[in-house]
C-alpha positions as CSV (number, residue, x, y, z in Angstrom):
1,X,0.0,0.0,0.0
2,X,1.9,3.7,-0.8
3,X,1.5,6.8,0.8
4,X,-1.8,8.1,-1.3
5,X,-3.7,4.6,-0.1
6,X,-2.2,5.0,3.4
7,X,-3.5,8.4,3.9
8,X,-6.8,8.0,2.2
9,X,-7.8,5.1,4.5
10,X,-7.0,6.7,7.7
11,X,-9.1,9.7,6.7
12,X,-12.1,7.3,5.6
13,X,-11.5,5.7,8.9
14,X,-11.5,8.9,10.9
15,X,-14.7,10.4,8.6
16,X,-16.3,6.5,10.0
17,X,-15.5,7.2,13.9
18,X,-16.8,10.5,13.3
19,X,-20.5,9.2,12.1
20,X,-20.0,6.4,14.3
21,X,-20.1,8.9,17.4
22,X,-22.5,11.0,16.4
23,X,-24.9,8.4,16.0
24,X,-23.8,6.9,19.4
25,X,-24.4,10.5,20.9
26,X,-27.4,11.0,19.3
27,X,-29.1,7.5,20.5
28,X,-27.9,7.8,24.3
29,X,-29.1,11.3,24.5
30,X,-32.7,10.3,24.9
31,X,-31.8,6.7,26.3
32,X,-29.8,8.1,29.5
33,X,-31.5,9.2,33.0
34,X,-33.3,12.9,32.1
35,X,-31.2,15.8,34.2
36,X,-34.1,18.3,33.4
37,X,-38.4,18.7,33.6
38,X,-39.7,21.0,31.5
39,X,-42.9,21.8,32.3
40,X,-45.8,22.8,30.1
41,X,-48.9,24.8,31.6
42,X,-52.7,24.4,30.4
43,X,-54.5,26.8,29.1
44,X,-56.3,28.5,32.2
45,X,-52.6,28.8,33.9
46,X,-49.1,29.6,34.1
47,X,-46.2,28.3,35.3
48,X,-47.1,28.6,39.0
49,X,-49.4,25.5,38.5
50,X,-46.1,23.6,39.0
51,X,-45.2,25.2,42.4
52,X,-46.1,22.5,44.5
53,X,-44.2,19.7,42.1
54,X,-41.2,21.8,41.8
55,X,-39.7,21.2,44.5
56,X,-40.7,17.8,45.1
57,X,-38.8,17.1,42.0
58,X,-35.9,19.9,42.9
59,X,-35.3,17.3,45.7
60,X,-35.3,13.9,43.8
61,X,-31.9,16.1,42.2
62,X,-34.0,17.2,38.8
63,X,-33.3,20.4,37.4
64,X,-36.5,22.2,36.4
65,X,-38.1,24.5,34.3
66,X,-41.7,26.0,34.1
67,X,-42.0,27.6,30.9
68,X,-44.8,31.0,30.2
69,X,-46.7,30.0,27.2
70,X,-48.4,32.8,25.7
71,X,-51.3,31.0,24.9
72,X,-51.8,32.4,21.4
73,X,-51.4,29.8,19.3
74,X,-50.0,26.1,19.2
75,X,-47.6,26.6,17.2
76,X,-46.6,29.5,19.2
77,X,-46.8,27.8,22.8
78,X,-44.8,24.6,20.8
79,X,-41.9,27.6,19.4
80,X,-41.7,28.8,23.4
81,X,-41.5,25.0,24.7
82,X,-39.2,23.8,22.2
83,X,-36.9,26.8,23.4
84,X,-37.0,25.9,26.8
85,X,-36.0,22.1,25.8
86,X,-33.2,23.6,23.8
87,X,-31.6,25.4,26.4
88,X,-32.0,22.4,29.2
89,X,-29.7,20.8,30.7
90,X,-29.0,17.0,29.0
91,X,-32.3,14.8,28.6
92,X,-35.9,16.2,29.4
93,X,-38.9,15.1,31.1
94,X,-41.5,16.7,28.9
95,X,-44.6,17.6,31.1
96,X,-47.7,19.1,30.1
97,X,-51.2,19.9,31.7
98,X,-54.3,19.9,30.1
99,X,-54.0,22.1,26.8
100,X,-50.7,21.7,27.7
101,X,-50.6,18.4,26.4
102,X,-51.5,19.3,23.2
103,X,-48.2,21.3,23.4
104,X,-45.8,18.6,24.4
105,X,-47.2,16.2,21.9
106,X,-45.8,18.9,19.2
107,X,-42.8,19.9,20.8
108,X,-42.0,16.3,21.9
109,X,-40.2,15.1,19.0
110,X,-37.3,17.0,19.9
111,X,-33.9,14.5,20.0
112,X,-33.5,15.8,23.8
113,X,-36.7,14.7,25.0
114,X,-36.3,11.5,26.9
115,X,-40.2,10.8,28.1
116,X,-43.4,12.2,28.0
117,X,-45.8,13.0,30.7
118,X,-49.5,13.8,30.8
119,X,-51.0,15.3,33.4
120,X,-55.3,15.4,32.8
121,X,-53.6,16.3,29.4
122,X,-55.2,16.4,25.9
123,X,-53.0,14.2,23.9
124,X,-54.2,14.4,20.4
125,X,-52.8,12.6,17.5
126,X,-51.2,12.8,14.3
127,X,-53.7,15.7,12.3
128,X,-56.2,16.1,15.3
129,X,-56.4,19.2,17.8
130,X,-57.2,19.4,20.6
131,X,-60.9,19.6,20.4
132,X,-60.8,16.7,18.2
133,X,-60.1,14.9,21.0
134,X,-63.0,15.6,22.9
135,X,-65.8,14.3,20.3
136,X,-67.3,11.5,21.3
137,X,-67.5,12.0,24.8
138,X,-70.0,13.7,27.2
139,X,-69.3,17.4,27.2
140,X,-67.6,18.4,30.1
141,X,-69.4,20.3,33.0
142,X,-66.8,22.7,33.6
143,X,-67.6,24.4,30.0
144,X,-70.6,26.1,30.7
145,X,-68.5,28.2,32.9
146,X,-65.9,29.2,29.9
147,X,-66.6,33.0,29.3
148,X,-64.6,34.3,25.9
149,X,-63.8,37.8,25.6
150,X,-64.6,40.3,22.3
151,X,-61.2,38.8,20.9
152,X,-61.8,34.9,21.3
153,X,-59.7,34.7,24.4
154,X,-61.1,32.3,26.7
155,X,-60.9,32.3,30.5
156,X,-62.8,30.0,33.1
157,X,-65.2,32.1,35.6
158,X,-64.4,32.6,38.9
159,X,-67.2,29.9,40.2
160,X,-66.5,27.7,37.5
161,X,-62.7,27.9,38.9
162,X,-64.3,27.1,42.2
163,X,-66.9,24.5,41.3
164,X,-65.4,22.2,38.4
165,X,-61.8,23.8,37.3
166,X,-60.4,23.4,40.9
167,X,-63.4,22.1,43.0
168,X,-61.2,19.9,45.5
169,X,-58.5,22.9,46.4
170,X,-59.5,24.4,50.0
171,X,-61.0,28.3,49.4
172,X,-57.6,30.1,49.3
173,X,-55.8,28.3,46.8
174,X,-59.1,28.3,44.2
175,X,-59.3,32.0,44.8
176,X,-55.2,32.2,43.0
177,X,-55.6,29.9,40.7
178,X,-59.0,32.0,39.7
179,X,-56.4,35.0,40.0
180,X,-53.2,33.9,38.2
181,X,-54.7,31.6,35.1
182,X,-53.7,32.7,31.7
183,X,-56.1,33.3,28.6
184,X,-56.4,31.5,25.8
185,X,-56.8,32.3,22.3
186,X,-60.2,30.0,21.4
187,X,-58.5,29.3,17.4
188,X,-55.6,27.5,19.3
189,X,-57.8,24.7,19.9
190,X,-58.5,23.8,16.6
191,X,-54.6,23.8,15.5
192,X,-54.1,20.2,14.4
193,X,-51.1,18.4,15.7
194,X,-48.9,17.4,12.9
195,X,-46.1,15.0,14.3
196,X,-47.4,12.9,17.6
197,X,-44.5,12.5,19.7
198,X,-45.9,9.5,21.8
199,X,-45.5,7.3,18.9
200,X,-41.9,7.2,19.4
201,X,-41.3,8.7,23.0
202,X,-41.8,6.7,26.2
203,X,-45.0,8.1,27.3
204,X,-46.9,8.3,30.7
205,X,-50.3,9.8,32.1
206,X,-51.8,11.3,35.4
207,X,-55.7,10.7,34.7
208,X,-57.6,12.8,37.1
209,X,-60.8,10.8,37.9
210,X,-62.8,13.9,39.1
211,X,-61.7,15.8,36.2
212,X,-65.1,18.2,34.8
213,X,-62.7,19.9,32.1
214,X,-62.0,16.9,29.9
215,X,-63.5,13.6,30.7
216,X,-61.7,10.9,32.6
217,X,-63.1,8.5,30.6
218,X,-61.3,10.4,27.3
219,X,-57.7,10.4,29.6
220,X,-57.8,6.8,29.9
221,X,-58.4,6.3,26.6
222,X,-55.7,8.5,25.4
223,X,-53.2,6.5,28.0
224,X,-54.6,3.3,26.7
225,X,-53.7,4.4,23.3
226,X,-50.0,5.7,23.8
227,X,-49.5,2.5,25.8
228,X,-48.6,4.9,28.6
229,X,-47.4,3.8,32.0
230,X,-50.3,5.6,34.2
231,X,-51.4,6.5,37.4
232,X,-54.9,7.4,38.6
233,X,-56.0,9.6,41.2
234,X,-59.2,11.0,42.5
235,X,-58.7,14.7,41.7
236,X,-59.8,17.7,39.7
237,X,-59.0,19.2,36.7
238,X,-55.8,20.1,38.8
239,X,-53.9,17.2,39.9
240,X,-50.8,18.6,40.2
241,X,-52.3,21.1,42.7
242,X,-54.6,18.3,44.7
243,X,-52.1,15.4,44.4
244,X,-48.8,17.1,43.8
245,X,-46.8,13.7,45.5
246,X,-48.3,11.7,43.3
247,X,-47.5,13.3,39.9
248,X,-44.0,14.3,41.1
249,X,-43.4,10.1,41.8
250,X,-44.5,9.5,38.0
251,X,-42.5,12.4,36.8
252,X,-39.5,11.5,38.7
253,X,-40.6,7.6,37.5
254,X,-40.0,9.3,33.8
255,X,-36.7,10.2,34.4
256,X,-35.2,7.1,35.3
């Protein structure tokens, strides 16, 4: 072999370890323990849903982050998310609550994101929105308390906040969460979802069984169909709120 041959085979060779390690990063990312949560507020909420998680999860030694959707658009509540997964820290827990899960099914198909988790989440599939999801299932009594404003922004009234949105919170905390939800713009809900990330992404579901925003019935179904690892308990549309021990053990479950 001269010189020429020599040299061209230890380039191919080095151009091979090159690909070879790429791929090898690329596979392990979402494969090894998540560092990071991202988490993904619904639409009648921001990120101080999460405050009673946080530092449940803060103390199982996950980083975390409670991303500010603007609630305009899917697409523009996926843009902010993906951001948020971009500037994590190694492999992310992707959490999302109730339009929120509309959000992380988008946004999920991100290389970092090692699992999924639903918490009394829409989790629509591949050309549905999120009010697809819903047909074929009793209309939920918390929507006769939806008021939208002159611009299609939709906000839950303070009694429905009290009677179906949060209805097993003591006084206090329904009368902040009545305070501190979010707005969202009605169109959002009829965005279709264009690349399901549950198909490929380890996926797991909180189903509220009280829930009176969407139907419990409609959660299970949804874990059922991701083949989601899934956990049940007896709250409202908030569970991370009423049953904060319990979603932070599946999140934390997610990680591993």
């Amino acid at each position: 072999m001269n010189t020429r041959t020599q040299l061209a085979a230890f380039i191919a060779s080095v151009v091979l370890a090159a690909h070879v390690g790429i791929a090898a990063a690329q596979s392990t990312t979402a494969s090894a323990p998540a560092k990071t949560v991202v988490l993904v507020h619904g639409a009648f909420a921001d990120g101080s849903s999460w405050n009673k998680v946080i530092p449940l999860l803060q103390k199982a030694g996950l980083k975390v982050v409670a991303v500010q959707n603007p609630l305009d658009s899917l697409a523009g509540d996926v843009a902010f998310t993906q951001r948020a997964i971009d500037d994590a820290e190694g492999p992310v827990v992707l959490v999302g609550h109730s339009w929120g899960g509309a959000v992380i099914t988008e946004a999920g198909t991100n290389d970092k994101v090692h699992s999924l988790v639903y918490v009394a989440a829409f989790a629509p599939d591949n050309g549905q929105s999120a009010l697809d999801t819903v047909k074929g299932y009793p209309k939920s009594l918390g929507q006769s308390t939806f008021v939208k404003d002159a611009a299609g922004y939709v906000k839950v009234s303070d009694e429905g906040v009290a009677k179906y949105f949060a209805a097993d919170l003591p006084r206090e905390e329904q009368v902040l969460v009545a305070a501190t939800q979010g707005a969202l713009n009605s169109r959002a809900l009829n965005e279709p979802v264009k690349n399901a990330a549950w198909h490929t992404v380890p996926s797991f579901a909180v189903i509220a069984g009280n829930d009176a925003i969407i139907n419990p019935q409609q959660e299970r179904d949804q874990a059922k169909r991701m083949h989601a690892v899934s956990v049940e308990v007896p709250s409202s549309h908030v569970a991370m709120l009423s049953y904060p021990r319990q979603v932070a053990d599946l999140i934390i479950q997610a990680a591993k």
